[in-house]
C-alpha positions in Angstrom: -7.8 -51.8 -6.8 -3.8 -51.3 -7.1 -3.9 -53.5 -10.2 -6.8 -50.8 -11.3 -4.0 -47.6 -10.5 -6.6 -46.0 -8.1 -6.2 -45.4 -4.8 -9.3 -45.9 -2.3 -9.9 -42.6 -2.3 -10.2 -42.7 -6.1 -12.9 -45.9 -5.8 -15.2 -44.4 -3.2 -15.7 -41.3 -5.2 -15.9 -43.4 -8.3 -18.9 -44.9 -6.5 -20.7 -41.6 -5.3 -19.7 -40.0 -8.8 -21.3 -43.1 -11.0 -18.1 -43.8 -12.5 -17.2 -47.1 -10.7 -19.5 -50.5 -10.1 -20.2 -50.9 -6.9 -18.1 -54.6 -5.4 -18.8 -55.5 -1.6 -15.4 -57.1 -1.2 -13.6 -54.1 -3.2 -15.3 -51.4 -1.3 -14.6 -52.8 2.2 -11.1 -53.1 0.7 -11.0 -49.7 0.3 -12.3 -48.9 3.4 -10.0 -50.6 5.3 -6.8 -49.1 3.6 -7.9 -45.4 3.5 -7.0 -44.9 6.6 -3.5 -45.9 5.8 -2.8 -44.4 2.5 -5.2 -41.2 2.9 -4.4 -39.9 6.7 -6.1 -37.3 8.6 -5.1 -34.3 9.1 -4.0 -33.4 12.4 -4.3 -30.2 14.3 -0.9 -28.4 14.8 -0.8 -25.8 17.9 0.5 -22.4 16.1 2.6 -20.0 18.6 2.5 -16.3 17.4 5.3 -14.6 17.8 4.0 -11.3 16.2 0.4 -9.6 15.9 -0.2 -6.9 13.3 -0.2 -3.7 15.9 3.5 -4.7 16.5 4.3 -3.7 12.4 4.7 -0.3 11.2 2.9 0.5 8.1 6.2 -0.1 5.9 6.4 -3.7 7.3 2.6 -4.7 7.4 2.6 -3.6 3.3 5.4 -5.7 3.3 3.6 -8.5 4.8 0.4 -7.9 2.4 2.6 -7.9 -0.6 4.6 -11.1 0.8 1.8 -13.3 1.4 -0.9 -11.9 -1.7 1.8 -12.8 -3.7 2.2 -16.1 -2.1 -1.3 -16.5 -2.5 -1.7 -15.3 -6.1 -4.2 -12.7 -5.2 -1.2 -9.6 -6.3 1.4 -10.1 -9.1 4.2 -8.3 -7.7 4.6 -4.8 -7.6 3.3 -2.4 -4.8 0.5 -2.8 -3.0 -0.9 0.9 -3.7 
C-alpha cells in the first residue's frame, strides 16, 4: 500500500467506495497498521474554570464574537 501513496485508511474506503479491488493479504495489511498510523481519539477530562452567569453582558458578547469568529459563523465586527 505505501508503494501505492495511500494510507489504510485510504484502502478501506477505497473498498466500501468501489474505487479499490478488493486483495485478502492487502486488506489485512491494512488492518493491522490502522491502528498504528490512524489512532483513536482519546477522551480528555475538561476542567471549567468559568460558566456563562459568571460574565457580564460586555464579556459574554465578547466571548460570542471570539469564538463565532473562530468558528466562521461571524466575520468580525459586532455582534448586534
Amino acid at each position: 500500500m505505501a508503494s501505492e501513496g495511500i494510507t489504510p485508511l485510504d484502502y478501506m474506503a477505497g473498498l466500501l467506495n468501489g474505487t479499490v479491488e478488493y486483495d485478502e493479504i492487502k486488506f489485512e495489511a491494512a488492518k493491522a497498521a490502522a491502528p498504528y498510523v490512524h489512532p483513536r481519539l482519546s477522551a480528555v477530562e475538561a476542567k471549567v474554570a468559568m460558566t456563562v452567569e459568571d460574565l457580564d453582558e460586555a464579556q459574554l458578547n465578547a466571548e460570542i464574537l471570539r469564538e463565532g469568529t473562530a468558528a466562521g459563523l461571524i466575520s468580525g465586527g459586532s455582534t448586534h
